[in-house]
N, C-alpha and C positions, 0 to 999 in steps of 0.2 A: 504494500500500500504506500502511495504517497504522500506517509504519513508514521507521527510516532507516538506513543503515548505519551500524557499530559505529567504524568508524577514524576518529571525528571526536570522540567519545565524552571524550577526556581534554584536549584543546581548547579545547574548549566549556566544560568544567565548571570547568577551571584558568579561564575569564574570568569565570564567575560572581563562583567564589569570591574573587578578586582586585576584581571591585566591590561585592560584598557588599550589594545592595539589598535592601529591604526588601518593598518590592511589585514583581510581578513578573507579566507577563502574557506567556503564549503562545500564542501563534496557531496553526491546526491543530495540536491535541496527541495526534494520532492515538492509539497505545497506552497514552501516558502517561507514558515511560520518562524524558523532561525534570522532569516534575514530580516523578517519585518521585527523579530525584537530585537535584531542587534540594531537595528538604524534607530529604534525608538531608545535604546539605555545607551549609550553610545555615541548617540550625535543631540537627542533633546532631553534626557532626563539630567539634571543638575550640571549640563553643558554650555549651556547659556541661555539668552531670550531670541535668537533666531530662527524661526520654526525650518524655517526654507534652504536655509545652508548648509550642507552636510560636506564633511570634512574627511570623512572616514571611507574608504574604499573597501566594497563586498562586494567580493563575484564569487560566482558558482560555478558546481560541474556539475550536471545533470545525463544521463547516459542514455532518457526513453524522453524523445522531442517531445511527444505529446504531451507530457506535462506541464509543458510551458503556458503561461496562460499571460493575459494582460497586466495583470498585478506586476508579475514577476520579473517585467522590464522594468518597472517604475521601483525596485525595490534594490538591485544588482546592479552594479556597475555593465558588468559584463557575465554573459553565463556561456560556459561551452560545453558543446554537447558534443557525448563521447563518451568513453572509460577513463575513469581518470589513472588508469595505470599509465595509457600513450598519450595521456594531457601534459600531468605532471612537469613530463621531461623538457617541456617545450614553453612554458610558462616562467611571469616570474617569482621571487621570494616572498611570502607574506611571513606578516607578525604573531597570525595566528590561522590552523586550520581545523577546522570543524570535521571528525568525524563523528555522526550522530544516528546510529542505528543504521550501519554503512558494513562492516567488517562483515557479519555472519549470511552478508549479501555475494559473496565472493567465496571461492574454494580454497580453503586455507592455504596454499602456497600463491596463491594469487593475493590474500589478504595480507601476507607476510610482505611480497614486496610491493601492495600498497602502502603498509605505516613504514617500508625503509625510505620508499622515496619521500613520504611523508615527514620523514627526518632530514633529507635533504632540501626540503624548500621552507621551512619552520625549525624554529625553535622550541613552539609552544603549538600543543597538539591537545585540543578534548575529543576525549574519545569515549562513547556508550558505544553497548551491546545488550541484550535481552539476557539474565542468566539463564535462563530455560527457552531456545527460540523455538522449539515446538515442531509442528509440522506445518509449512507455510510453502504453496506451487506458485504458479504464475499468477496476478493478477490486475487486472485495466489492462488486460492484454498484455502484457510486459511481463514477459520471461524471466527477469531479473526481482521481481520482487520473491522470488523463491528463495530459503534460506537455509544456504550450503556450510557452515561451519559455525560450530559452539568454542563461545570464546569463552575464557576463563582470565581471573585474577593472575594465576600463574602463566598462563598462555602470553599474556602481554607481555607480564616481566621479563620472560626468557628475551622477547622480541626488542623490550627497548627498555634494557637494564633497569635499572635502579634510581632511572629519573623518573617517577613516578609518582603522583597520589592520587589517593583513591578515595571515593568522593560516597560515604556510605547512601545507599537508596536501596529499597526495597524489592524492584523489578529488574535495575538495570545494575551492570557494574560501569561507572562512570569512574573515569581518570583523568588527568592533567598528567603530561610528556612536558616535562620545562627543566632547564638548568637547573641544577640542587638550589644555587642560592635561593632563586627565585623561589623552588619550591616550598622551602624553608621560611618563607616571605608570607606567600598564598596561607601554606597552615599554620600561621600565626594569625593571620587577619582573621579566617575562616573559624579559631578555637577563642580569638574574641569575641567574635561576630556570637557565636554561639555562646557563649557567659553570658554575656550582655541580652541575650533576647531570653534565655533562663528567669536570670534576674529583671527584666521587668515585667515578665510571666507570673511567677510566682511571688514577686513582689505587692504587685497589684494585688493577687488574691487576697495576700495575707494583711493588705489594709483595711479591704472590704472586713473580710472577717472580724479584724479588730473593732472597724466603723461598727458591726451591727451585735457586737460586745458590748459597746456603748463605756468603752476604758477611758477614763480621765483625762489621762495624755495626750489626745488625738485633739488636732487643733478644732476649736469651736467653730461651727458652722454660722457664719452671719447669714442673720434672718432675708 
């Protein structure tokens, strides 16, 4: 399907926007739904006040033309249609590439030298897969939405050593491919990020409950 599921959705976008790149390329962008949120956190959330400017470079690979649709000019700089195994070689270097329910679309020695060359034109690599892809044939007539190889935690690592994190979710196994430093950068923001939304979780609770204690201490409510 030209398309992924929704529970990996805030994830994904929290690593964008935490590496902030500037070119950005994604590999099957089936409906489009990547690009339209990278252009939205990316170019207008907390970017500035110009709706209309966008500063940031996203193009695509898409490998089945009919997916292309009207939107999908207006959202990509550029899209090329193909494989991106014979794209790749012939394009240029971006700061970040998007693989997103793409890997278990390929037969494992075809997906291996997808993320090599993947390491050749990036730095900085997200990558999902489905932990259980199931049984999945052709579908919208495209051959290619059939899924040829189960990836695993270990299965990346072996492929792109120990620049890796891993990004915990329920359906998928989601990683960042990024220099150590960097990485070591990302899981610091990422183990704030997650303190900080704890504590005003259950902070809030624990006011409520004290509010309807009706304890002394709690500032006086003006009438």
């Amino acid at each position: 399907m030209p398309t992924s599921h929704p529970f990996q959705l805030n994830e994904i976008t929290h690593l964008v926007t935490l590496l902030k790149p500037k070119r950005v390329l994604e590999i099957g962008i089936g409906f489009g739904k990547y690009g339209m949120l990278l252009r939205e956190y990316l170019e207008i959330w907390g970017e500035g006040d110009d709706y209309t400017k966008w500063t940031r470079t996203i193009d695509g690979i898409e490998i089945f033309e009919p997916y292309i649709l009207p939107h999908h000019r207006s959202i990509y700089d550029q899209i090329f249609i193909g494989n991106a195994i014979d794209i790749l070689p012939e394009i240029d270097n971006y700061d970040l590439i998007l693989l997103i329910d793409v890997l278990e679309h390929f037969e494992m020695e075809d997906a291996k030298r997808l993320l090599a060359l993947c390491k050749t034109k990036s730095e900085h690599i997200i990558i999902s897969s489905p932990k259980d892809i199931g049984t999945q044939g052709a579908g919208y007539n495209n051959e290619f939405e059939a899924h040829r190889s189960q990836w695993t935690s270990i299965s990346l690592k072996k492929e792109l050593d120990s620049q890796l994190l891993f990004i915990p979710n329920r359906y998928s196994i989601i990683a960042l491919y990024a220099p150590k430093a960097k990485l070591k950068r990302i899981k610091k923001a990422l183990l704030t990020f997650g303190i900080s939304s704890l504590i005003k979780k259950y902070a809030f609770w624990l006011y409520q409950l004290i509010e309807r204690a009706n304890l002394p201490f709690l500032p006086t409510k003006k009438p």
